[in-house]
N, CA, C and O atoms as a CHARMM CRD file, in Angstrom:
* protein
*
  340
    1    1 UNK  N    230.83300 -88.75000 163.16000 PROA 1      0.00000
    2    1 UNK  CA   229.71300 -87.83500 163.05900 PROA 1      0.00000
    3    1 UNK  C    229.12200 -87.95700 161.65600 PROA 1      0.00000
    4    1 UNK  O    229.74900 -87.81000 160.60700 PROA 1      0.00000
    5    2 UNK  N    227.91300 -88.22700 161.77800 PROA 2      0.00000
    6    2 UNK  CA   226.99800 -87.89200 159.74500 PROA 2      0.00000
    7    2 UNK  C    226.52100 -86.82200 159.98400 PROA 2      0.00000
    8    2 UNK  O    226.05600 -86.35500 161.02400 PROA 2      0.00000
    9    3 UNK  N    226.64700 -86.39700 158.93000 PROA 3      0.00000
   10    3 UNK  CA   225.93900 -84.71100 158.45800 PROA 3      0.00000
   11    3 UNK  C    224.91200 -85.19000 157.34500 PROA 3      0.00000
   12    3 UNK  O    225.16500 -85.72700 156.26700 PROA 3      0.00000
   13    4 UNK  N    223.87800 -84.90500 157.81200 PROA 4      0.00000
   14    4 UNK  CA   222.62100 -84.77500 156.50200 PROA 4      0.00000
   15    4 UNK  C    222.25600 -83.75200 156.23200 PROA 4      0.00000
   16    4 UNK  O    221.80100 -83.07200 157.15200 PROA 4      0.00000
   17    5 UNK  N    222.28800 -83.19800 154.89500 PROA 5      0.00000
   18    5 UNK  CA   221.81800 -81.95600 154.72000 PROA 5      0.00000
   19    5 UNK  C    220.51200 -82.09600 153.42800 PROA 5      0.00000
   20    5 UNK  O    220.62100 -82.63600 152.32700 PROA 5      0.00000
   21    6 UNK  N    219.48900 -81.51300 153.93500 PROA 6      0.00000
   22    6 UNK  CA   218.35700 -81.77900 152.85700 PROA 6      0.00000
   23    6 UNK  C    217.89300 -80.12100 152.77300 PROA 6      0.00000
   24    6 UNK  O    218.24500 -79.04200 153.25100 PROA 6      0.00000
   25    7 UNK  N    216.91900 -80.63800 151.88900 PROA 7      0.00000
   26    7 UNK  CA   216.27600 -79.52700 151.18800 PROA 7      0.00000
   27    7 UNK  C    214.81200 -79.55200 151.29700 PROA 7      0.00000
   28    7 UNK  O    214.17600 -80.55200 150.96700 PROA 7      0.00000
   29    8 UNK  N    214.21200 -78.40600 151.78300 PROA 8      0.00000
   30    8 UNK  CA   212.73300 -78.74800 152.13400 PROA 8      0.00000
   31    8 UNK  C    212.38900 -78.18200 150.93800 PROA 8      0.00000
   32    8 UNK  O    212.85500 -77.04800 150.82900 PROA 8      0.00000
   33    9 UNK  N    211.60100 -78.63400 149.79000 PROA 9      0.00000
   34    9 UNK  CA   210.82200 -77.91100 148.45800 PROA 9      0.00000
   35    9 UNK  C    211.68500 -77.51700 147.90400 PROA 9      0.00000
   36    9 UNK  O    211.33200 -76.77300 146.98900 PROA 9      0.00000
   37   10 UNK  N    213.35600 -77.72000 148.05000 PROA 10     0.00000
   38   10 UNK  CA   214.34000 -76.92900 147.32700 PROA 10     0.00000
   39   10 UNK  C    215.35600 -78.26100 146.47800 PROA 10     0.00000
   40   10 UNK  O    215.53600 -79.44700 146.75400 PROA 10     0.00000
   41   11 UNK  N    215.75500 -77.55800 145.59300 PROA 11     0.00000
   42   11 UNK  CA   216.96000 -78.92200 145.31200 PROA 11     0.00000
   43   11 UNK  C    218.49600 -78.04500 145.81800 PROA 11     0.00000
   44   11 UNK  O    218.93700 -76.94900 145.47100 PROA 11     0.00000
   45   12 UNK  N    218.95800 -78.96000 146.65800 PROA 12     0.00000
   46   12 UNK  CA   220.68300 -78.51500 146.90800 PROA 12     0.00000
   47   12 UNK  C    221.30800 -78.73500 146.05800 PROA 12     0.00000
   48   12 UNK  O    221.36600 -79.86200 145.56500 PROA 12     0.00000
   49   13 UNK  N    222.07200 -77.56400 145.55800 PROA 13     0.00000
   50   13 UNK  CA   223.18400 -78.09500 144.34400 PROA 13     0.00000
   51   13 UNK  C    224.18600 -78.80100 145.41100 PROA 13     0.00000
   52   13 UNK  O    223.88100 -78.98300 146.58900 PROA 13     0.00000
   53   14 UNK  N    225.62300 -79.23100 144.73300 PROA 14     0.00000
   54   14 UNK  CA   226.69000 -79.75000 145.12100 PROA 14     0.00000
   55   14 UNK  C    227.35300 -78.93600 145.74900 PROA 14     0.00000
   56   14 UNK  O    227.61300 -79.25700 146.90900 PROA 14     0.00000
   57   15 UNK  N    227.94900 -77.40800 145.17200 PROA 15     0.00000
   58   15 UNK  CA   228.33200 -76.26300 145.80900 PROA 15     0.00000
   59   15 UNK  C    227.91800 -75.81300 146.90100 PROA 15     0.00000
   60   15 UNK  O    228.67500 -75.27300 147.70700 PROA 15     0.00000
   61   16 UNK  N    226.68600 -75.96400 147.08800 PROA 16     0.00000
   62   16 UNK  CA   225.88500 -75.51800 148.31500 PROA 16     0.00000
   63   16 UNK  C    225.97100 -76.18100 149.69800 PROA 16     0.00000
   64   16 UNK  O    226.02400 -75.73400 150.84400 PROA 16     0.00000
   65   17 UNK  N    225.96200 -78.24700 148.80300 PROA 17     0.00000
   66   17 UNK  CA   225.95900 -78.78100 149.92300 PROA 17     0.00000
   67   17 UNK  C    227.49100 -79.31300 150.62700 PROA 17     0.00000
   68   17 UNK  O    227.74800 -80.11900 151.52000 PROA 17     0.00000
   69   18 UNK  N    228.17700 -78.60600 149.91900 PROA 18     0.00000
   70   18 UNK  CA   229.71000 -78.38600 150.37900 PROA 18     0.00000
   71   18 UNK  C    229.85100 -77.57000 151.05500 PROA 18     0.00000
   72   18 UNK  O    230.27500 -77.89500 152.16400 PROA 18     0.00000
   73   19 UNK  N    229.54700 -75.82000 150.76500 PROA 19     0.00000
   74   19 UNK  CA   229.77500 -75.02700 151.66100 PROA 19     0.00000
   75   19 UNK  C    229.13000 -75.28900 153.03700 PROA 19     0.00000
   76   19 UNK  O    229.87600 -75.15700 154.00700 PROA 19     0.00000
   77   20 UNK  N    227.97400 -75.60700 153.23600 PROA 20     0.00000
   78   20 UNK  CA   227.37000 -76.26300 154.09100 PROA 20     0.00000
   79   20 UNK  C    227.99000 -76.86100 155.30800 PROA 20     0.00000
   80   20 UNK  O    227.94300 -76.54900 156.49800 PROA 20     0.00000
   81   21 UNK  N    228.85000 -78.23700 154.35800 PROA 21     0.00000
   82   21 UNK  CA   229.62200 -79.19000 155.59000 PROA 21     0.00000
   83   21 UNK  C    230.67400 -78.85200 156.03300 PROA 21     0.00000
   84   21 UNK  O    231.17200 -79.21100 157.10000 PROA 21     0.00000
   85   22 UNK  N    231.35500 -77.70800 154.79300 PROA 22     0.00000
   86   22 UNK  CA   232.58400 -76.95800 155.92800 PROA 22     0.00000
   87   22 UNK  C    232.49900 -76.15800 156.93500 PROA 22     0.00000
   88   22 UNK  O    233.12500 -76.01800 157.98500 PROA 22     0.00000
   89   23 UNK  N    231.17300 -75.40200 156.19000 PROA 23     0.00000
   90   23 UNK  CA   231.00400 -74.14200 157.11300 PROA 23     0.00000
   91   23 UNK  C    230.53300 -74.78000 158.74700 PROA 23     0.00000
   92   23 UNK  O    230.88200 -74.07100 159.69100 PROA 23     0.00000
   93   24 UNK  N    229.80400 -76.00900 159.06100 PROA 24     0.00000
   94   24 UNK  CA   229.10400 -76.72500 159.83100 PROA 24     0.00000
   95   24 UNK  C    230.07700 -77.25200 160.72700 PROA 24     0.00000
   96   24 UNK  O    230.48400 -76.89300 161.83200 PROA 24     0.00000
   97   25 UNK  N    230.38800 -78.35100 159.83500 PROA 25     0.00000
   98   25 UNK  CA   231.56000 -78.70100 159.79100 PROA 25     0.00000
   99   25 UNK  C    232.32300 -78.48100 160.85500 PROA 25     0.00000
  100   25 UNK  O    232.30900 -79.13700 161.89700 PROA 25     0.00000
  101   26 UNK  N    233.43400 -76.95300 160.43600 PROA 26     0.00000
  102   26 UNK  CA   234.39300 -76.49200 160.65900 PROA 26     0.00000
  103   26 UNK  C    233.95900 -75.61900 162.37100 PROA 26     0.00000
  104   26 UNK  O    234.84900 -75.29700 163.15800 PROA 26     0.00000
  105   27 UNK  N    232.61600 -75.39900 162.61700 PROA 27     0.00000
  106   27 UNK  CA   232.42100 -74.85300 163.50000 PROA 27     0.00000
  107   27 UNK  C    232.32700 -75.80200 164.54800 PROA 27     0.00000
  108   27 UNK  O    232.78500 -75.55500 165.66400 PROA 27     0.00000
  109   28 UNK  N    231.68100 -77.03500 164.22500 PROA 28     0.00000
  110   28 UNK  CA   232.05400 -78.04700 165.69100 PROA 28     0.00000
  111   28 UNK  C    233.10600 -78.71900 165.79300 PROA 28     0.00000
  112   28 UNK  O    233.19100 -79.41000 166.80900 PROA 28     0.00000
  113   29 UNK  N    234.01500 -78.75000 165.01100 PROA 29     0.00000
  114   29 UNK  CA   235.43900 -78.95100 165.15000 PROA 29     0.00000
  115   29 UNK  C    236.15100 -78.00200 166.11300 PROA 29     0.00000
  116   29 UNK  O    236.98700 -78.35900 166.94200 PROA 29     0.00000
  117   30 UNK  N    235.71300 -76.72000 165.90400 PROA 30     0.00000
  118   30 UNK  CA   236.10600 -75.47100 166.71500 PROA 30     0.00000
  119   30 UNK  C    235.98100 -75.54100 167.91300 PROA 30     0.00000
  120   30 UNK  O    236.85100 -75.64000 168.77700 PROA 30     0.00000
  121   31 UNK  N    234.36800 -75.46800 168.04300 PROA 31     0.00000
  122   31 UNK  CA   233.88200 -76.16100 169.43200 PROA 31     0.00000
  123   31 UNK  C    234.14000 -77.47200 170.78000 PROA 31     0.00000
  124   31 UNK  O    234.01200 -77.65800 171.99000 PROA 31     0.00000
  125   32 UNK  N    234.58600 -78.12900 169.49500 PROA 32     0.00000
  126   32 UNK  CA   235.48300 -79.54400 169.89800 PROA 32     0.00000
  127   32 UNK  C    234.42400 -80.09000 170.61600 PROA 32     0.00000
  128   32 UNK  O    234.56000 -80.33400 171.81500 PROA 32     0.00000
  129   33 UNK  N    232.75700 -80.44300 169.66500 PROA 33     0.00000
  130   33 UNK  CA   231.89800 -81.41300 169.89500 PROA 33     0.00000
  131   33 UNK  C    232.12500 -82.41400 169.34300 PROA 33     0.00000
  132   33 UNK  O    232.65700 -82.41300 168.23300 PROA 33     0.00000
  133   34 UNK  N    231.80800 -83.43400 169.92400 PROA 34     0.00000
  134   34 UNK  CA   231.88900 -84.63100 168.96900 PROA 34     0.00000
  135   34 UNK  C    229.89700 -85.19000 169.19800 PROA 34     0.00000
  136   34 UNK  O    229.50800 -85.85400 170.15900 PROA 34     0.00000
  137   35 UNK  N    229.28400 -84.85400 168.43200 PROA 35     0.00000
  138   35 UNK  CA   227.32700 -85.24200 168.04000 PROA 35     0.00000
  139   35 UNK  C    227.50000 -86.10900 167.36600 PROA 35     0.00000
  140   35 UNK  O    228.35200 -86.14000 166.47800 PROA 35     0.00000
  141   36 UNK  N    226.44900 -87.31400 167.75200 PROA 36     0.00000
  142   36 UNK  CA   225.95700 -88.42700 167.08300 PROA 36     0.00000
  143   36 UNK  C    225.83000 -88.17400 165.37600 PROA 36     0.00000
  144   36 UNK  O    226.36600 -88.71400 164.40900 PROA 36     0.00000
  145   37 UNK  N    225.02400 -87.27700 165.50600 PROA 37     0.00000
  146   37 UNK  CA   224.36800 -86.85200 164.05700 PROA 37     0.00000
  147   37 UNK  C    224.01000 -85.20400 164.33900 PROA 37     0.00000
  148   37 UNK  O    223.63200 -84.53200 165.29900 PROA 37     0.00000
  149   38 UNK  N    224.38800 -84.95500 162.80700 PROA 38     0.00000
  150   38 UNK  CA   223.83900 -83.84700 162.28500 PROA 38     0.00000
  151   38 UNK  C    222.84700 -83.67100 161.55500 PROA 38     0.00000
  152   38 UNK  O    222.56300 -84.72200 160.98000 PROA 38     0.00000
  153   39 UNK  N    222.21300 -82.88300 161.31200 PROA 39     0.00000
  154   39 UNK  CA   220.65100 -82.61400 160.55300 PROA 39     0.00000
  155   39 UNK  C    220.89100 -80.79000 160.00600 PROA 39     0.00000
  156   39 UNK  O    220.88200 -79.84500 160.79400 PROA 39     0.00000
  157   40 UNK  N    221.08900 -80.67900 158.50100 PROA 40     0.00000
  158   40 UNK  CA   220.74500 -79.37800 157.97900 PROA 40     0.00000
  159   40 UNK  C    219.40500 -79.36700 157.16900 PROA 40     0.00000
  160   40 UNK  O    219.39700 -79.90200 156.06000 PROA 40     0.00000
  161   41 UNK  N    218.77000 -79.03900 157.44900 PROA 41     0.00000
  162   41 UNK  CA   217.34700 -78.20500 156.90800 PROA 41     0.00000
  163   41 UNK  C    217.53500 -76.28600 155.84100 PROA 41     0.00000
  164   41 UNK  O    217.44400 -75.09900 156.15500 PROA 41     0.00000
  165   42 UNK  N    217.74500 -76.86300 154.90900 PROA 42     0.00000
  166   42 UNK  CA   217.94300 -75.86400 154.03200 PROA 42     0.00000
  167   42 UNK  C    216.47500 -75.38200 153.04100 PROA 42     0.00000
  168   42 UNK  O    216.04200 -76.11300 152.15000 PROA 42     0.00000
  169   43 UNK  N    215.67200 -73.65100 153.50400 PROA 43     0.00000
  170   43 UNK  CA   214.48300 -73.95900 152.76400 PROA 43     0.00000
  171   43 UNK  C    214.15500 -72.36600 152.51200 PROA 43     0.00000
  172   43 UNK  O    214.70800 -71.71100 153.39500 PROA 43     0.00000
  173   44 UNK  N    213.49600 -71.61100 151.67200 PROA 44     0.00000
  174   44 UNK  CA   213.02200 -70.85100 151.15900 PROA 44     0.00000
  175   44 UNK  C    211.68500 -70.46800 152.22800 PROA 44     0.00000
  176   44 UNK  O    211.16200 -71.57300 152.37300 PROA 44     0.00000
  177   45 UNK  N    211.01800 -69.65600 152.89600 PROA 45     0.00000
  178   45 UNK  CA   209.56200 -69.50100 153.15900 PROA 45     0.00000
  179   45 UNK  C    209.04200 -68.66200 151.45900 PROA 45     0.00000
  180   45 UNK  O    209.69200 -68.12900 150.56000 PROA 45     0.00000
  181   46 UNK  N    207.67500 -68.90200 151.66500 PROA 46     0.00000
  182   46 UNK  CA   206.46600 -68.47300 150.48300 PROA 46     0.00000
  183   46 UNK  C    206.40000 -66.90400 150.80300 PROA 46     0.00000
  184   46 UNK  O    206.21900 -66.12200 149.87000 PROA 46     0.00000
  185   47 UNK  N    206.53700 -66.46300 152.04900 PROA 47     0.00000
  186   47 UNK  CA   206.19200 -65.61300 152.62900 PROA 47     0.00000
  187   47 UNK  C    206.30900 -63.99100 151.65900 PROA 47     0.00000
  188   47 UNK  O    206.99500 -63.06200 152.08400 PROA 47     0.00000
  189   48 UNK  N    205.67900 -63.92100 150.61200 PROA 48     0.00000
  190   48 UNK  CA   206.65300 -62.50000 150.27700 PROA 48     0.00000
  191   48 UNK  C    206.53900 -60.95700 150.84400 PROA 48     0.00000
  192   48 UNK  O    206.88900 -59.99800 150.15600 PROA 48     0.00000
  193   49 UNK  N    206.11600 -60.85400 151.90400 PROA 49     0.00000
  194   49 UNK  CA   206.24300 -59.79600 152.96400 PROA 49     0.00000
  195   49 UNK  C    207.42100 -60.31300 153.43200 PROA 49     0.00000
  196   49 UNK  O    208.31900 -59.47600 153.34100 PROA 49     0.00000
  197   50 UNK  N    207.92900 -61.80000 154.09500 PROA 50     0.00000
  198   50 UNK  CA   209.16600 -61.87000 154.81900 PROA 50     0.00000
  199   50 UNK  C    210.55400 -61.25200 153.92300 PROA 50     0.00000
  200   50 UNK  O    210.89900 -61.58900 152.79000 PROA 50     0.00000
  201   51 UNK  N    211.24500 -60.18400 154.88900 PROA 51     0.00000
  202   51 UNK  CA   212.53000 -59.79800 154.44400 PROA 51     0.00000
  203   51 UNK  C    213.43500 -60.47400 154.35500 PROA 51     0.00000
  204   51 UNK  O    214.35400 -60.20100 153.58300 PROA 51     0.00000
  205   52 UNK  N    213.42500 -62.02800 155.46500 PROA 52     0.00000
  206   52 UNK  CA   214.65600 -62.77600 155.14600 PROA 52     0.00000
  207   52 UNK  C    214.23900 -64.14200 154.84300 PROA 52     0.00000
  208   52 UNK  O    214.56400 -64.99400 155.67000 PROA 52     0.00000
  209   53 UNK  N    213.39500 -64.61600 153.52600 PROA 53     0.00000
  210   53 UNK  CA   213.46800 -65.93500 153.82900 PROA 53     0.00000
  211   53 UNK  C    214.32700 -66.77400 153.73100 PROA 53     0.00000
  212   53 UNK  O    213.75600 -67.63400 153.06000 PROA 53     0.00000
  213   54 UNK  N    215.41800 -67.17100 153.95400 PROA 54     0.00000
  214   54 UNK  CA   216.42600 -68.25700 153.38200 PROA 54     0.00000
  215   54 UNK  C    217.08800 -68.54400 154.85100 PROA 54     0.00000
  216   54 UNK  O    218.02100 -67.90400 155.33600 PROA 54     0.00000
  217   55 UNK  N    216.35700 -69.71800 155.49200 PROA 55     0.00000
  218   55 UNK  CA   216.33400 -69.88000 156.57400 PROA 55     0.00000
  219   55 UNK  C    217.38000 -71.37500 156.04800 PROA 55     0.00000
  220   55 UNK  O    217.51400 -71.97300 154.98100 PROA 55     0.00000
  221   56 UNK  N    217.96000 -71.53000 157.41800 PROA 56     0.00000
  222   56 UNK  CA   218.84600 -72.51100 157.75700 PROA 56     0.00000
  223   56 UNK  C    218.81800 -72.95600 159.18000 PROA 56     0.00000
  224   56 UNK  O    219.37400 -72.29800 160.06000 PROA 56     0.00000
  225   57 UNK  N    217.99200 -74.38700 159.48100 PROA 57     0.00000
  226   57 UNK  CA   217.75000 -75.50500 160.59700 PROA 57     0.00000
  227   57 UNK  C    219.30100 -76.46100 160.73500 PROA 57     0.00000
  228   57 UNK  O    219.74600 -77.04000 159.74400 PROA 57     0.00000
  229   58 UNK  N    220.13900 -76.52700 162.33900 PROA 58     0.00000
  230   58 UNK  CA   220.84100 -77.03300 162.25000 PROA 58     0.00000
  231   58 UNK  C    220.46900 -77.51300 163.53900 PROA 58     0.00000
  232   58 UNK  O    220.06900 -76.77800 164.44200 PROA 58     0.00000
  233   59 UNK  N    220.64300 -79.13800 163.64900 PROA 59     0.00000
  234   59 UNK  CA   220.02600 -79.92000 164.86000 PROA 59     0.00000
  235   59 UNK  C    221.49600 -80.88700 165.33000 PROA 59     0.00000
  236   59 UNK  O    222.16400 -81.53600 164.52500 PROA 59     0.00000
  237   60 UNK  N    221.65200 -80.82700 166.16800 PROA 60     0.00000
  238   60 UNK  CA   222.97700 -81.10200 166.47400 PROA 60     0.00000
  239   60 UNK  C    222.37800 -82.38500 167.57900 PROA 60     0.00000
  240   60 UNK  O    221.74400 -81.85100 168.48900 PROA 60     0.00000
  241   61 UNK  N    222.42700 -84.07500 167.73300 PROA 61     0.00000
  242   61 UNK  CA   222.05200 -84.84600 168.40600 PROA 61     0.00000
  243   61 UNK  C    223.75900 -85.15300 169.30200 PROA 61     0.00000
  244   61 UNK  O    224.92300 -85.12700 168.90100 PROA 61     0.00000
  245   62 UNK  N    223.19300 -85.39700 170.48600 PROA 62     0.00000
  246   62 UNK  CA   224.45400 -86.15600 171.16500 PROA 62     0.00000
  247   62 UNK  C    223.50300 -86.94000 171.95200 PROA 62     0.00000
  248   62 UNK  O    222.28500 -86.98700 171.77700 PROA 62     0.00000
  249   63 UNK  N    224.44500 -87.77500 173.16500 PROA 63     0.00000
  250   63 UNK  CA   224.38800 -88.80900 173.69900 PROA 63     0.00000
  251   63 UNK  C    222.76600 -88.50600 174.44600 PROA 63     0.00000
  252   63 UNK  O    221.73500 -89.16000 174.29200 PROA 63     0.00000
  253   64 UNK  N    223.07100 -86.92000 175.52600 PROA 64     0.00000
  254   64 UNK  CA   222.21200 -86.63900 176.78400 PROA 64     0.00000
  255   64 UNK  C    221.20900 -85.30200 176.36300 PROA 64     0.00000
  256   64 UNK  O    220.33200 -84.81900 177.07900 PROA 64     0.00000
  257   65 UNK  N    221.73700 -84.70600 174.53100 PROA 65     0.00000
  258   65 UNK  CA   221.10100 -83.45200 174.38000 PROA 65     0.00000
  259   65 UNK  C    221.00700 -83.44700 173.45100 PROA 65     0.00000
  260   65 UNK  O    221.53800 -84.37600 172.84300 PROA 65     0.00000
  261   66 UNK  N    220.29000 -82.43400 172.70300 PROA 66     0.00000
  262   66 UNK  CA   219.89700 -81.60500 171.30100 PROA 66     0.00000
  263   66 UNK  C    220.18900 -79.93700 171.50200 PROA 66     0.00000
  264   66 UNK  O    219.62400 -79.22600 172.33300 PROA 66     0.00000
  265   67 UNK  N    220.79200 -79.68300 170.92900 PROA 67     0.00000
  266   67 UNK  CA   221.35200 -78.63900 170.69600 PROA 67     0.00000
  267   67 UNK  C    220.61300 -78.13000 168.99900 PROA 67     0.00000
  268   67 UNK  O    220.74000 -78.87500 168.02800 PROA 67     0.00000
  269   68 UNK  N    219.99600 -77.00700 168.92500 PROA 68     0.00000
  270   68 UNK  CA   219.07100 -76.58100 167.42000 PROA 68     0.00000
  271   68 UNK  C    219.22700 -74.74300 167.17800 PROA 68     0.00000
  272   68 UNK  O    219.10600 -73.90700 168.07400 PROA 68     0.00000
  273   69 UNK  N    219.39200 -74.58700 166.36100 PROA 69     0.00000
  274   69 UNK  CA   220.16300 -73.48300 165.69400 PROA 69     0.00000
  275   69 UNK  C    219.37200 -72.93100 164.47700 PROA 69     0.00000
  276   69 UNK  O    219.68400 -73.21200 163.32000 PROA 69     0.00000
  277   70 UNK  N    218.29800 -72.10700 164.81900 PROA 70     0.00000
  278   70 UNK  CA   217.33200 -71.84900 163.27500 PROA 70     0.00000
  279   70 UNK  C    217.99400 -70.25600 163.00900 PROA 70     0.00000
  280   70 UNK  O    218.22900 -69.37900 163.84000 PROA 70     0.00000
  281   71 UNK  N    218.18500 -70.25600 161.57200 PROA 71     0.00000
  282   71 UNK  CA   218.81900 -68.47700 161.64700 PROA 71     0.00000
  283   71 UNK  C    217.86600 -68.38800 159.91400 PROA 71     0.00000
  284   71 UNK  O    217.74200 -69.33600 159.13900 PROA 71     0.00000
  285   72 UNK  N    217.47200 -67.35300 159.76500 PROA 72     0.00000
  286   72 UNK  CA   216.72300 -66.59000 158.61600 PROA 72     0.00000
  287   72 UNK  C    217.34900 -65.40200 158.28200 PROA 72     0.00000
  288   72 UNK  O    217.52000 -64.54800 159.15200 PROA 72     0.00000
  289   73 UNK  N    217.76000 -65.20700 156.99800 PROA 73     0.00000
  290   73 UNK  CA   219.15100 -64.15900 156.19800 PROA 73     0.00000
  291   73 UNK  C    217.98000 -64.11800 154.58200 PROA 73     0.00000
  292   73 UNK  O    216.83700 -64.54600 154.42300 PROA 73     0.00000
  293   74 UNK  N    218.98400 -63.36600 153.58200 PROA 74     0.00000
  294   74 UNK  CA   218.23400 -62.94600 152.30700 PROA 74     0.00000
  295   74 UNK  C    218.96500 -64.01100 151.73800 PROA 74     0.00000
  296   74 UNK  O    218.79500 -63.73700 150.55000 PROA 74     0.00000
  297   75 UNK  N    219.46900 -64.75300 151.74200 PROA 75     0.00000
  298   75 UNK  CA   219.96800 -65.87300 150.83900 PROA 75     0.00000
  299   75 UNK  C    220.75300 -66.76400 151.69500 PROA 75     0.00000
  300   75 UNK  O    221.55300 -66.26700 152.48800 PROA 75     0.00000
  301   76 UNK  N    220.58600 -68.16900 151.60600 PROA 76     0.00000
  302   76 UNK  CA   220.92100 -69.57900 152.01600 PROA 76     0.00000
  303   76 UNK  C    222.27600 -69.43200 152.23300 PROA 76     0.00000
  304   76 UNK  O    222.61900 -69.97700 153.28300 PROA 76     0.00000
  305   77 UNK  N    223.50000 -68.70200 151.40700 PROA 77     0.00000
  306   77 UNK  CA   224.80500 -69.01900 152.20400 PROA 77     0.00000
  307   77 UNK  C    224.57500 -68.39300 153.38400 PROA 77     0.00000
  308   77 UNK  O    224.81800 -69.16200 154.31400 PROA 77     0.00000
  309   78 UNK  N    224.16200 -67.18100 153.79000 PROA 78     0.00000
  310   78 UNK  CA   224.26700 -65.83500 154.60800 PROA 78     0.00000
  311   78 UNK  C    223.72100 -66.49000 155.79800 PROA 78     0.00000
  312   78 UNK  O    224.19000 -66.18200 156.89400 PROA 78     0.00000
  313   79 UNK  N    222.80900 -67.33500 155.71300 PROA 79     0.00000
  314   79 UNK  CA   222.15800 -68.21200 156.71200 PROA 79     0.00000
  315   79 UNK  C    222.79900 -69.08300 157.02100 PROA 79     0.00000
  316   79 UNK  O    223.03500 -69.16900 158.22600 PROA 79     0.00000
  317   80 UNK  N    223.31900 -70.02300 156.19100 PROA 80     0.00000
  318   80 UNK  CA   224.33100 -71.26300 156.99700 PROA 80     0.00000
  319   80 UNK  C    225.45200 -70.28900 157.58500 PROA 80     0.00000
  320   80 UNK  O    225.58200 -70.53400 158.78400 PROA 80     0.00000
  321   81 UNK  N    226.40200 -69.15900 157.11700 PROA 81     0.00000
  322   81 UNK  CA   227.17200 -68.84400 157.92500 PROA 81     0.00000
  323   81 UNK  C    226.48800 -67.87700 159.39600 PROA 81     0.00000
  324   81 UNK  O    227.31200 -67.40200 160.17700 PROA 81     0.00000
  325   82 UNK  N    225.45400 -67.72800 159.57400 PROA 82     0.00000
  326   82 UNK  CA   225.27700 -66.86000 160.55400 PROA 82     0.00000
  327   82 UNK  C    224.99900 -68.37800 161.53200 PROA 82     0.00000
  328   82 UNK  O    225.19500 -68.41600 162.74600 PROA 82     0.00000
  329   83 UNK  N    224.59100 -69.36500 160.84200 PROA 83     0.00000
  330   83 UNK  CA   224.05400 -70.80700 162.12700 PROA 83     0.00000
  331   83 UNK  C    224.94200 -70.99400 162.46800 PROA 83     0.00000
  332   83 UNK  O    225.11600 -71.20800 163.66800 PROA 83     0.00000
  333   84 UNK  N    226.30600 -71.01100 161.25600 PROA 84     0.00000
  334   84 UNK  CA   227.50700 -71.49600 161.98500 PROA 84     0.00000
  335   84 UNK  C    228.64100 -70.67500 163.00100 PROA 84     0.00000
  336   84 UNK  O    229.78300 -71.06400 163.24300 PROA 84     0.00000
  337   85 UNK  N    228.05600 -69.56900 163.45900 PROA 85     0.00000
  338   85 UNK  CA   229.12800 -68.38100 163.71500 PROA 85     0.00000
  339   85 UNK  C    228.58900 -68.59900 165.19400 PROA 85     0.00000
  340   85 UNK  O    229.03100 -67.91700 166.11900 PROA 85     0.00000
């Protein structure tokens, strides 16, 4: 399985893009998928009326499907763990 994790307009620290692949990670291990590829989309909206921007895109490819997981929280960990739960 590859995990890509990018940053739309953002820079990922190292910390971030660690918690990321465990938290990700550790949940399709759980699941006991085995996906071609992974895709994290990590990004801020402009929006400042929005209450939660710190959205987290997780695109999960296999053989016959796509499986996609968008969750929006007040900060980027709170979001990768709610995609991954």
């Amino acid at each position: 399985m590859a995990m890509q994790i990018t940053g739309r307009r953002i820079t990922i620290s190292d910390s971030l893009r660690e918690y990321a692949e465990e938290k990700i990670g550790s949940a399709i291990k759980v699941m006991d998928w085995d996906p071609i590829n992974v895709d994290v989309i990590l990004f801020r909206e402009s929006n400042p009326a929005n209450q939660r921007p710190a959205c987290c895109e997780v695109t999960l490819r296999f053989k016959d499907k796509i499986i996609r997981v968008e969750e929006n929280e007040e900060d980027l960990h709170t979001a990768i763990d709610v995609a991954s739960a």
